[in-house]
N, C-alpha and C positions, 0 to 999 in steps of 0.2 A: 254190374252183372256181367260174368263169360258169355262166352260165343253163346247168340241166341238161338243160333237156326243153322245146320249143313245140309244144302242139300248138292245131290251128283247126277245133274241130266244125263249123263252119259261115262264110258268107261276113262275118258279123257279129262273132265269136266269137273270142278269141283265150286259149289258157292258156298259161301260162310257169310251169314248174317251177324251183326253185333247189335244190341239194344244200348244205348251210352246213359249208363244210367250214374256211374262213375262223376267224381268232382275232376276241376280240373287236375288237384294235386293227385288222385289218384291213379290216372291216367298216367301222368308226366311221369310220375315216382322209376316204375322199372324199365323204363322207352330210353337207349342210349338214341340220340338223333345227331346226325349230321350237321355241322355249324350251318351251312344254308338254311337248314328245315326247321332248327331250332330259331334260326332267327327270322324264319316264316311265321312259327307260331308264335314269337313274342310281338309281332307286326297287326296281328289280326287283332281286330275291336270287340271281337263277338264272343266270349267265353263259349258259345256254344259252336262257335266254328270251330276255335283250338280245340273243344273235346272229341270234334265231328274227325280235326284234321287227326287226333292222335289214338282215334278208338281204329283209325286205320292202319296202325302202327300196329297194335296190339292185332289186329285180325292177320296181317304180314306174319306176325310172330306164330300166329295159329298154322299155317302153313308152313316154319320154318326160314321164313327172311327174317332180314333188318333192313332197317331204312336205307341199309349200304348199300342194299339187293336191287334197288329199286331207282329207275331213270327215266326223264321225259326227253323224248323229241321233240323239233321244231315246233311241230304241230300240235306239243301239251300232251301228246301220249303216251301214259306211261309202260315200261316196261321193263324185263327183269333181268338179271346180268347172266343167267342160266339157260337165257333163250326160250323159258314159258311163257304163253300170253297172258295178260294181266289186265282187267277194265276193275276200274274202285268206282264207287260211289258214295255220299252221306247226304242226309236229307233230315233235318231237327235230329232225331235223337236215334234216328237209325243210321248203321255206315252198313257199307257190303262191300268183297271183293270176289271176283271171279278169275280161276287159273287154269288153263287150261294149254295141253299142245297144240290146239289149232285157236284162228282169230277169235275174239271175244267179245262183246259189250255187256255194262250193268247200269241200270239208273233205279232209283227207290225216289217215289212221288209220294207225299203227304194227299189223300184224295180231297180235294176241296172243290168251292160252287164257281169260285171265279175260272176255273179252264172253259166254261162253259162258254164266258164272253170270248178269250184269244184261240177257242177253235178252229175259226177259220184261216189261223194263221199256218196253222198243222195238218187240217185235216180237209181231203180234195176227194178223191176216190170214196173212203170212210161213210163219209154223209151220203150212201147210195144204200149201207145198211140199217146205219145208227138210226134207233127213234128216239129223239129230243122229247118225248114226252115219256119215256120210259124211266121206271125206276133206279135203273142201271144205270144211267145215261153218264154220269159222272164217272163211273169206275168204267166204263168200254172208255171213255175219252182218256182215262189217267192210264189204263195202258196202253192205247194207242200212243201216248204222248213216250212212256218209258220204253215202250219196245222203239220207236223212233231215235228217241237219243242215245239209245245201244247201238242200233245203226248206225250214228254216227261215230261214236264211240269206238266203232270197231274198226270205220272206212276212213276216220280222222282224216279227211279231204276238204280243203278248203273251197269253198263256192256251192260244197252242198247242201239241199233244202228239205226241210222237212216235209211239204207241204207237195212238192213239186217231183219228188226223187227218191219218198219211200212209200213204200204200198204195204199197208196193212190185212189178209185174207180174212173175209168175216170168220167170228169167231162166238162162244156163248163162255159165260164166266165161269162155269164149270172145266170148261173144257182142259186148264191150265196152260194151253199152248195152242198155237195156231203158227202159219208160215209167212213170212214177211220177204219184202224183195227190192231192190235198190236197182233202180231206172237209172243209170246216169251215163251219159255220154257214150251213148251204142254199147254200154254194157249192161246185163240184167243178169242178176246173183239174186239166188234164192239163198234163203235162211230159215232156220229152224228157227222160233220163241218161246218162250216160256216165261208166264206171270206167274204171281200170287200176293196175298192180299193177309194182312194182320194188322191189328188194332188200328183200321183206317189209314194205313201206307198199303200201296201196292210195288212191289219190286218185279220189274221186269230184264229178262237176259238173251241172249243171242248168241248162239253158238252156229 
C-alpha cells in the first residue's frame, strides 16, 4: 500500500504515515540504499524490521530524499543534508516521518494492556489525572508514552528521563493535541502535541 496518511500541523510541518503492507521484495525492488544501510538491512533477523527499516526509505522518497539525504549523529539522531528537521518512526506495520523547519519528534505505539504494568516507569505528574479504572486508560497511557519519546526524540540528550523530565498537560482523546513540556536542568520548553489513533496504533508528534 502508498502513503497512508499526510497530515500538516502547521505551515512548516509536514507528517506522512505509511501502512507496510508491501513484501520484503517489494519494498527493496526501487530503494537505491547506501552500502552501510543495505548492509543494515541484510544484518536484521526480523523481515518485519527490514520492511519497517525500508517502508522508511519509500516515505523519504515521498518528500523527495534518498537515503543519501539522510544522516545520524552521535546521539542516533537523524537528520537531513538540506538542513530540515527530520524524527522517523516504525512500529509492526506502521512507519512515519516528520519534516519540518523547526525541531521535531515522532513515535507510533501499537495500543496494548501490558503499558499498564511499566507505567510507572513513565508516568509521575500523569497519574494526578489519569483514571486506571477508565475505559481509556490504555490509549491516554499509549499517548502519553508516544508524546514522551518525541520529546526525546527531539531533545536527543543523554541522561534524560521520561518519568522525571517530561510533563504531560491533561488532555481528553478528542481533543487531538494538548501541550507538553521538558523540565531539565533549569530549563523548561513548552511544546505543542499532537496524537491520533487508527486501527489500534496511536501516532504521536511534537512540534
Amino acid at each position: 500500500m502508498p502513503l497512508y496518511k499526510t497530515l500538516t500541523p502547521n505551515s512548516q510541518t509536514t507528517v506522512k504515515i505509511w501502512k507496510i503492507t508491501e513484501s520484503y521484495e517489494e519494498l527493496m525492488g526501487p530503494i537505491d540504499l547506501r552500502t552501510q544501510c543495505m548492509n543494515r538491512v541484510l544484518s536484521m533477523k526480523s523481515e518485519l524490521h527490514q520492511r519497517g527499516f525500508l517502508s522508511v526509505r519509500h516515505l523519504l522518497a515521498e518528500f523527495g530524499y534518498t537515503d543519501q539525504d539522510l544522516f545520524y549523529d552521535e546521539n542516533g539522531k537523524p537528520h537531513l543534508k538540506d538542513g530540515k528537521r527530520i524524527s522517523i518512526t516504525h512500529s509492526f506495520t506502521f512507519s512515519a516521518i516528520i519534516v519540518s523547519d523547526n525541531e521535531v519528534g515522532i513515535d507510533i505505539e501499537k495500543q496494548r494492556e501490558k503499558i499498564k504494568i511499566i507505567a510507572h516507569k513513565f508516568v509521575d505528574y500523569e497519574f494526578d489525572y489519569l483514571d486506571k479504572e477508565a475505559d481509556d486508560y490504555i490509549k491516554k497511557l499509549t499517548i502519553i508514552w508516544g508524546i514522551k519519546e518525541s520529546l526525546y526524540k527531539l531533545f536527543a540528550t543523554p541522561g534524560m528521563l521520561f518519568r522525571e523530565h517530561f510533563l504531560v498537560i491533561p488532555f481528553m482523546l478528542e481533543d487531538g493535541e494538548t501541550v507538553a513540556w521538558i523540565d531539565y536542568e533549569g530549563k523548561k520548553l513548552r511544546y505543542n502535541t499532537y496524537y491520533l489513533e487508527f486501527e489500534g496504533f496511536t501516532c504521536a508528534y511534537v512540534c
